[in-house]
C-alpha positions in Angstrom: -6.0 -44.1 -28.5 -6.7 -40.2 -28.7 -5.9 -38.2 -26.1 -8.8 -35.9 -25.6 -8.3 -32.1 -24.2 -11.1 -31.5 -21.8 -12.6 -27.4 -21.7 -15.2 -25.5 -20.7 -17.6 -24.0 -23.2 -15.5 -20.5 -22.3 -11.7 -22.4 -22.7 -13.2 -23.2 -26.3 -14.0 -20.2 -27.5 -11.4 -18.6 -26.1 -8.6 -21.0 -28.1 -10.9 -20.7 -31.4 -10.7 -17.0 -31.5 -6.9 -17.2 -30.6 -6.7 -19.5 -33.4 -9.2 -17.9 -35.9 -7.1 -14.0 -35.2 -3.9 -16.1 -35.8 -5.3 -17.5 -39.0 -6.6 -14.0 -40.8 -4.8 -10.8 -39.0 -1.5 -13.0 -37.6 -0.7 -14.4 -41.3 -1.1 -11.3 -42.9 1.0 -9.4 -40.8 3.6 -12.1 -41.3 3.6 -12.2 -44.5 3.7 -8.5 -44.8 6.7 -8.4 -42.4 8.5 -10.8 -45.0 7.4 -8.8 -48.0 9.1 -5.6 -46.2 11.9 -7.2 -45.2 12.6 -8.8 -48.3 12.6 -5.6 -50.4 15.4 -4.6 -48.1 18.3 -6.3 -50.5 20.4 -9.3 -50.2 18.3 -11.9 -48.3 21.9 -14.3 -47.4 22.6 -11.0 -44.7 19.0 -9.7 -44.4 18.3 -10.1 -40.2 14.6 -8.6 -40.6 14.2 -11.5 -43.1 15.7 -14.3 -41.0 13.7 -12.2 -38.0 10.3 -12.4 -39.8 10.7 -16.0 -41.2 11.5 -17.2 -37.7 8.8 -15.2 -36.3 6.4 -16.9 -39.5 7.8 -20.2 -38.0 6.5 -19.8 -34.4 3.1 -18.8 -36.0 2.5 -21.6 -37.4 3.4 -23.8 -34.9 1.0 -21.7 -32.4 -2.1 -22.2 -35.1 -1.2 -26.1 -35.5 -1.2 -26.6 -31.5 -4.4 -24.9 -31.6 -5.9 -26.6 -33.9 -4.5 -30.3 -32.6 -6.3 -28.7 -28.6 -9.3 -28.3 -30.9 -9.7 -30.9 -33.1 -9.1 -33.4 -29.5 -11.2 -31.1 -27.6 -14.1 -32.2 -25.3 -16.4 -29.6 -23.4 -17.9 -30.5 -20.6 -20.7 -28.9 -18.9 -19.9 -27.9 -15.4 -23.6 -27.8 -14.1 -23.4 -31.7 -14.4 -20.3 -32.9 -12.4 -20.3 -35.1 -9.3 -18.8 -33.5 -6.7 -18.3 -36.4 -4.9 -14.4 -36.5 -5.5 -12.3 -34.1 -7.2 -12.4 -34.0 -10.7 -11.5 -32.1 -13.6 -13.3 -28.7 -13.7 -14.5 -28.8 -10.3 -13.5 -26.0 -7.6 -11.9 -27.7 -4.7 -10.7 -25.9 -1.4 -8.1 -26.9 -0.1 -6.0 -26.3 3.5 -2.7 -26.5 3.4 -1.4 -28.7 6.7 1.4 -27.2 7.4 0.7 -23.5 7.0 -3.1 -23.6 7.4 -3.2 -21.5 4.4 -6.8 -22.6 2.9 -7.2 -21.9 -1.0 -9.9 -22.6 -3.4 -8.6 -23.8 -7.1 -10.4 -25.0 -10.1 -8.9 -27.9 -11.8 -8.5 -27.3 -15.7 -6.6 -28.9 -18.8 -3.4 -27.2 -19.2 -4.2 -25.1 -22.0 -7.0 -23.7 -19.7 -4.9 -23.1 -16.8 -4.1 -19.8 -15.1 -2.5 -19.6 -11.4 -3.8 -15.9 -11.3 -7.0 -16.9 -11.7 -7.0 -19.6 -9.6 -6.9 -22.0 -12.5 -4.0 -24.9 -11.6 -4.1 -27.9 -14.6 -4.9 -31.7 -13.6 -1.5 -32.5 -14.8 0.4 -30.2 -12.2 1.2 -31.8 -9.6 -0.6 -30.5 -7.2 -3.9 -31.5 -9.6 -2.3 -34.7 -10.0 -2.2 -35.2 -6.2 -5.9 -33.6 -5.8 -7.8 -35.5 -8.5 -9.7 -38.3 -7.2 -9.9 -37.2 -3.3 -12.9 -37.1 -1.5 -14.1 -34.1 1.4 -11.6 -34.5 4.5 -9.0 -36.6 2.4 -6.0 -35.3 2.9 -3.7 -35.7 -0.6 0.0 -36.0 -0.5 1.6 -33.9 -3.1 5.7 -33.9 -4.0 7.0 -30.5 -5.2 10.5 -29.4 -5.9 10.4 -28.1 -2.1 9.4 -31.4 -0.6 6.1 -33.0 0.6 3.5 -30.8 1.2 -0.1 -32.3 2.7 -3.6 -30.5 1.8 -6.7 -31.1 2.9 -9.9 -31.5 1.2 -12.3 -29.1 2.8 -15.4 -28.2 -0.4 -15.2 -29.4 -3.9 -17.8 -27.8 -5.6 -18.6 -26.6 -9.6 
């Protein structure tokens, strides 16, 4: 059973022009960074070579996660979505019991996610403790510091 990654129309595009740069300019400079380093003499004690190849390495491995997030990737369209309980790629806001701290997050795949921007990924777990709730539900979520309780106040999209 495939595992589908779930993104906005903007989560898309951004991740297939990461992964389009990474494929033209990234290789290039890569493999112009071996070139260079490899005219530099003996490649057994050559740093910038073992540097660049390493460097080559973690490219690749960037462009083949892409590519797996894009290849699995579902958009869905946010103007649709039942707001009835929380779901993925809906805003909730949310009051924090204890503190009375009220937020508002949008839940989002992990390769979407982005605490700055308010972003927190389904898979965290405070997403893992919000999805499903209903308005006035009050979700239980563990975190290294302990219990803490939230409540639903607005999910919205």
């Amino acid at each position: 059973m495939a595992l589908y990654n779930y993104l906005t129309q903007e989560g898309h595009d951004r991740l297939k022009a990461e992964l389009d740069e990474l494929k033209s300019t990234g290789r290039q400079e890569a493999a112009k960074a071996i070139a260079e380093a490899r005219e530099k003499g003996d490649l057994s004690e050559n740093a910038e070579y073992d540097a660049a190849k390493d460097a080559q390495g973690m490219l690749e491995l960037r462009i083949n996660e892409l590519e797996k997030a894009l290849a699995n990737a579902r958009i869905l369209d946010e103007s649709s979505m039942d707001t009835s309980e929380v779901r993925l790629l809906l805003n909730v806001r949310i009051k924090n019991k204890k503190s009375g701290k009220v937020d508002t997050y949008k839940l989002v795949s992990e390769s979407e996610a982005d605490l700055k921007a308010k972003k927190i990924s389904a898979g965290s777990p405070i997403g893992k403790g919000l999805l499903g709730k209903k308005i006035g539900e009050v979700a239980q979520v563990h975190t290294p510091a302990g219990p803490v309780e939230f409540e639903i106040l607005e999910i919205s999209s």
